[in-house]
C-alpha positions as a printed NumPy array, in Angstrom:
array([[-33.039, -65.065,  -4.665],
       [-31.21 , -63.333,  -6.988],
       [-29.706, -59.966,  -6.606],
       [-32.521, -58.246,  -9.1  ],
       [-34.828, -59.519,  -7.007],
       [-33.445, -58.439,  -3.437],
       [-32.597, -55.233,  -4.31 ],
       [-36.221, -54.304,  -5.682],
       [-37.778, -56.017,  -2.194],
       [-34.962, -53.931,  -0.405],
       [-36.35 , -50.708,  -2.393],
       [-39.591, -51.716,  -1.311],
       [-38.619, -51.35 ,   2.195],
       [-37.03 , -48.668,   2.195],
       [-40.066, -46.859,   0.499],
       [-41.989, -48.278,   3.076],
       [-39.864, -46.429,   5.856],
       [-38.107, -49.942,   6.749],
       [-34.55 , -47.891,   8.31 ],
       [-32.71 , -51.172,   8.087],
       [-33.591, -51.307,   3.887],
       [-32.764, -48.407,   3.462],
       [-29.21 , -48.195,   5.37 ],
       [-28.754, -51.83 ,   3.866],
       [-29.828, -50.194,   0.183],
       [-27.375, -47.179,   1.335],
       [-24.309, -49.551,   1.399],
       [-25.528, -51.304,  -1.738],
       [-25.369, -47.785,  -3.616],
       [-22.283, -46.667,  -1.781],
       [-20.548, -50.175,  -2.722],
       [-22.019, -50.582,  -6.309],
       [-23.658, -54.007,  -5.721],
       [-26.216, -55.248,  -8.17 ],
       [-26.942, -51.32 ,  -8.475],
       [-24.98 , -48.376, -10.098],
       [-22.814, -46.731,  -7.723],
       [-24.302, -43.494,  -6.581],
       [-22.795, -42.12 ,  -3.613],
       [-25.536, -39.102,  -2.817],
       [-28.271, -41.599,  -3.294],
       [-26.484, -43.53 ,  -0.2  ],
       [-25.692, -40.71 ,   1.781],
       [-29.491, -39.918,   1.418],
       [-30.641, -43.205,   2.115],
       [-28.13 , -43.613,   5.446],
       [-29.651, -39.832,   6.284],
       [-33.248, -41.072,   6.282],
       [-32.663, -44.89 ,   8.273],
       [-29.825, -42.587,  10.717],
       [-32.682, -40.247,  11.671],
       [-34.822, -42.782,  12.54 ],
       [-32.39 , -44.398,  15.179],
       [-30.941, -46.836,  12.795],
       [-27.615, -47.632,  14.624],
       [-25.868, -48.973,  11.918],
       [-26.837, -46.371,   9.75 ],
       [-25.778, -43.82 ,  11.869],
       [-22.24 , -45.24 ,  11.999],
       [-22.584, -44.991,   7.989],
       [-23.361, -42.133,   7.504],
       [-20.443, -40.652,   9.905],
       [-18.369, -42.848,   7.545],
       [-19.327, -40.608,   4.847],
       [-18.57 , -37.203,   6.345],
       [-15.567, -38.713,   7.648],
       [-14.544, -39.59 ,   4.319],
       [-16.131, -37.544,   1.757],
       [-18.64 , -39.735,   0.085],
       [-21.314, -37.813,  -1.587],
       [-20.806, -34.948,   0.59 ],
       [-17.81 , -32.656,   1.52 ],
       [-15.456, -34.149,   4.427],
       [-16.601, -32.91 ,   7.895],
       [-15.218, -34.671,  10.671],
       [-17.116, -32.53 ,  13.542],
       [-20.625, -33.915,  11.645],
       [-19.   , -37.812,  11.114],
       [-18.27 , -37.236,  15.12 ],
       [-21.911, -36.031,  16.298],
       [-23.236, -38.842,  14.255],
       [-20.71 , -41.568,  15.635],
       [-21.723, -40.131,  19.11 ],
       [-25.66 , -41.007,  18.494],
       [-24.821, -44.849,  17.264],
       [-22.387, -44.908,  20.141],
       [-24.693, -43.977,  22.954],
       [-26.936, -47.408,  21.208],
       [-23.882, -49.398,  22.217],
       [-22.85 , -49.881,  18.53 ],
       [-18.989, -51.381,  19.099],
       [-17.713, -49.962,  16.153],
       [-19.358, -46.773,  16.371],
       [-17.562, -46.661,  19.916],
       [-14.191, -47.385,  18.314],
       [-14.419, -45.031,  15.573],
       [-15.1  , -42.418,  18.118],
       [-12.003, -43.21 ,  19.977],
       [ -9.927, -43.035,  16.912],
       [-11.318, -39.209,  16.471],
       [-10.202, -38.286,  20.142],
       [ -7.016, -40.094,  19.673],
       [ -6.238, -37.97 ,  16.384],
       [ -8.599, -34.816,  17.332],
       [-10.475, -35.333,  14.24 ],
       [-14.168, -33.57 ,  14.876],
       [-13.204, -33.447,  18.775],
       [-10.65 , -31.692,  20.524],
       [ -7.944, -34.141,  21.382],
       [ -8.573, -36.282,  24.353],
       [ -6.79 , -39.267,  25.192],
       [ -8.16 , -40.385,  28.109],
       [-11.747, -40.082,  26.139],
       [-10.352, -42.271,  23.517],
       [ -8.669, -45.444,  26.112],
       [-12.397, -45.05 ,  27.673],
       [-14.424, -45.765,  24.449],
       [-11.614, -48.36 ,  23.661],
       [-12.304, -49.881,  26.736],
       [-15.907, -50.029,  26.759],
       [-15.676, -51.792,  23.081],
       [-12.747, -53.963,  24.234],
       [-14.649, -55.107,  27.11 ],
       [-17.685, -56.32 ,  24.821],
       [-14.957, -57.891,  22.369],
       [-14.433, -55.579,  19.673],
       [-11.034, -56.751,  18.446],
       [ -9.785, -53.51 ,  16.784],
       [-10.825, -51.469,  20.046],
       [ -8.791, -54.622,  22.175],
       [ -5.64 , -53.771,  19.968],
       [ -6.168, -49.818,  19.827],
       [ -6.274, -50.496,  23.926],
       [ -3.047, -51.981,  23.276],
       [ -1.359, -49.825,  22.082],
       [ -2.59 , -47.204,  24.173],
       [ -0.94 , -49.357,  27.373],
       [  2.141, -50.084,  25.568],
       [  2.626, -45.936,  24.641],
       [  1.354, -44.739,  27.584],
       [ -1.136, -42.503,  25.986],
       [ -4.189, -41.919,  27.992],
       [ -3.43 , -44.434,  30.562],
       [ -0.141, -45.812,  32.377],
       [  2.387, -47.427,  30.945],
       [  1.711, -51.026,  31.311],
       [  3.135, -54.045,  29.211],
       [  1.622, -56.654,  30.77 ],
       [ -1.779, -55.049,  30.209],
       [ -1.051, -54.397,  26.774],
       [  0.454, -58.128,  26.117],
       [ -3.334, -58.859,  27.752],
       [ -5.212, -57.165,  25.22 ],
       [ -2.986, -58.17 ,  22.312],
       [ -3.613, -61.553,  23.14 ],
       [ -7.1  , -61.143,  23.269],
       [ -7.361, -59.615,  20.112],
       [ -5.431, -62.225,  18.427],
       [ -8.263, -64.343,  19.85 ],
       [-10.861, -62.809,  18.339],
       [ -9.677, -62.677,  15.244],
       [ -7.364, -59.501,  14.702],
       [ -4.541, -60.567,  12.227],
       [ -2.058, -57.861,  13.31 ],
       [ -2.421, -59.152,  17.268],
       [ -1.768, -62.685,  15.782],
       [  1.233, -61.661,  14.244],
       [  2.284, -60.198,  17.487],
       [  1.208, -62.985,  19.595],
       [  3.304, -65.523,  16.853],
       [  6.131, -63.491,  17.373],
       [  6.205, -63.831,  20.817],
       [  5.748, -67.606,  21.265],
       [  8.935, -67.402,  18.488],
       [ 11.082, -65.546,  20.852],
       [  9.884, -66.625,  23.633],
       [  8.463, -62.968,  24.884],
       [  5.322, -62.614,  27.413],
       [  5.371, -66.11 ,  27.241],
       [  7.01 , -69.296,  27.059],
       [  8.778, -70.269,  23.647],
       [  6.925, -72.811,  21.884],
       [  7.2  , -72.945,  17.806],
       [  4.137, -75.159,  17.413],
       [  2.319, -72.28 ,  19.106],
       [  4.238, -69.967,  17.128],
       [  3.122, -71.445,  13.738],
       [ -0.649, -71.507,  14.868],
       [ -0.346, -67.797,  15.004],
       [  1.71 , -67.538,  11.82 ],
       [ -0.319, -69.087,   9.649],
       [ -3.916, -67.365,  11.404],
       [ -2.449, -63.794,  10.037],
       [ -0.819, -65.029,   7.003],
       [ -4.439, -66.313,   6.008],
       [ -5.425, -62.986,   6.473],
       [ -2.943, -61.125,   4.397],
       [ -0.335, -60.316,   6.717],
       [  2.837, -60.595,   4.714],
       [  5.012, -60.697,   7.583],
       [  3.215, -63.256,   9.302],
       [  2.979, -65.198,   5.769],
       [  7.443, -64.799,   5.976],
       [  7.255, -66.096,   9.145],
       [  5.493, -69.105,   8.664],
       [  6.925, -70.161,   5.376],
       [ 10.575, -70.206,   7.312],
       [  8.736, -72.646,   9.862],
       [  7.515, -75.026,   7.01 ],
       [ 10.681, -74.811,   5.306],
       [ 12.679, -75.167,   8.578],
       [ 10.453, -77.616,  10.52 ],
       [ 10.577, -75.746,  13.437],
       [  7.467, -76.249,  15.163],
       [  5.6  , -77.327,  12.282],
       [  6.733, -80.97 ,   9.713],
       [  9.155, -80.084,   7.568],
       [  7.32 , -79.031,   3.636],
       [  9.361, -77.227,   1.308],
       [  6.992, -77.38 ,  -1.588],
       [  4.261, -75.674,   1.098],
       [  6.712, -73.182,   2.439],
       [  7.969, -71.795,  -1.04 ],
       [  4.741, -71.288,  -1.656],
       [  3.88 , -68.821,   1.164],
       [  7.242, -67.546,   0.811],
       [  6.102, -66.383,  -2.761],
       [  3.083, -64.794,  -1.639],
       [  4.401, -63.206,   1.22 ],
       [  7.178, -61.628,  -1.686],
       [  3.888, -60.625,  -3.903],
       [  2.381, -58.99 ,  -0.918],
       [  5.261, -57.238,  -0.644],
       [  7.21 , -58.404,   2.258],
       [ 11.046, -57.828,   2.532],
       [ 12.169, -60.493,   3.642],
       [ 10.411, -62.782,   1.681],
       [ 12.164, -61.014,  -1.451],
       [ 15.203, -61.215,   0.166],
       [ 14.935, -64.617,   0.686],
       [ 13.632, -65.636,  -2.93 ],
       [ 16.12 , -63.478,  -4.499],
       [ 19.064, -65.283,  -2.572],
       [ 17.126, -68.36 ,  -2.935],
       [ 17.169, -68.126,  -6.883],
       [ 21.135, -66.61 ,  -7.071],
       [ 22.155, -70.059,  -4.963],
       [ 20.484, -71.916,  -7.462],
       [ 22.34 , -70.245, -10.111],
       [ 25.792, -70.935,  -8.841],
       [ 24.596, -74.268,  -8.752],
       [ 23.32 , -75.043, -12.31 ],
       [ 26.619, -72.637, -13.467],
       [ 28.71 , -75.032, -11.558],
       [ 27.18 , -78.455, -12.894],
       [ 27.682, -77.593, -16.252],
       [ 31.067, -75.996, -15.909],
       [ 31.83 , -79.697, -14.475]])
């Protein structure tokens, strides 16, 4: 099918009073895909499917006063709305909502709220509520201290998925923290969050590959990561390159001064 064709069956739907078209229609408009982008026509659209119970709508349309799109920012509306997709048991709604108690945005400040909508959502596997639930344990904020509880959750975030967690969770099989030390492990990690953009992470693993700790030994692979974790922006991957490049230098100065 091709996108001319699904977006006039998804306005279709949405005429028809189909709330998933039309909150599915809402992100096409807020997103500008194979239709103009037209913010108040998806605020409108994620209005009409949100009022008729359309969870996922609902969450979208709190996006919008949380943000601004097509409507003034009001974070006490984006709350009430986050509340009604959260009471359907919509994960990220439920995060979202802790964030706001965390920060007091739309709510008055509660932390203990916020580590018990994290927890609800962590519990059902929400990665991003598992980390936020992390950090909560490892700050102390809403809950007590606990390190072992927030290694836990970190560790269970890295599992579903999260790419800071799996930075973390690399990290520790490095240095041997939480658990034993065990590069192979290590490098598993490493390379899960450097294929999802974390620049650290992408450091990280091109030392293993150029080191051949835990991983065999490929300098042409680990230059490579090296250079992307530099474009992402990562210190010490332009720290490295930079000495990297000056080495070669002196050496090339030296050969033909010989």
């Amino acid at each position: 099918m091709c996108v001319s064709e699904e977006i006039t069956k998804l306005k279709d739907a949405a005429d028809r009073g189909d709330a998933g078209a039309q909150n599915a229609l809402g992100k096409r408009y807020e997103e500008g895909r194979g239709v103009k982008a037209d913010a108040e026509e998806a605020l409108k659209l994620y209005k009409v499917a949100a009022r008729q119970g359309n969870a996922s709508a609902q969450y979208n349309l709190a996006q919008c006063y949380m943000k601004g799109v097509g409507t003034d920012v009001n974070p006490r509306k984006a709350a009430e709305w986050l509340w009604k997709a959260a009471g359907q048991g919509f994960l990220p709604a439920e995060h979202e909502l802790g964030v706001c108690y965390e920060d007091g945005r739309g709510v008055e400040q509660n932390y203990e709220e916020a580590v018990k909508l994290f927890r609800r959502a962590a519990e059902q596997g929400h990665a991003p509520s598992q980390y936020a639930l992390a950090l909560c344990y490892q700050a102390g904020t809403g809950v007590k201290k606990d390190i072992e509880e927030c290694a836990r959750w970190v560790r269970r975030a890295a599992e579903n998925g999260h790419a800071v967690s799996q930075s973390f969770v690399g990290l520790w099989y490095y240095k041997g923290e939480h658990v034993v030390k065990n590069p192979a492990e290590a490098v598993k990690w490493f390379r899960k969050a450097a294929e999802q953009g974390i620049a650290s992470s992408m450091t990280m693993y091109a030392k293993c590959l150029l080191s051949g700790e835990g991983v065999e030994e490929n300098h042409e692979d680990g230059m490579k990561w090296m250079k992307r974790a530099a474009e992402a922006g990562d210190a010490d991957a332009v720290k490295y390159l930079s000495h990297t490049e000056k080495n070669i230098g002196e050496v090339n100065a030296n050969e033909k001064t010989n």
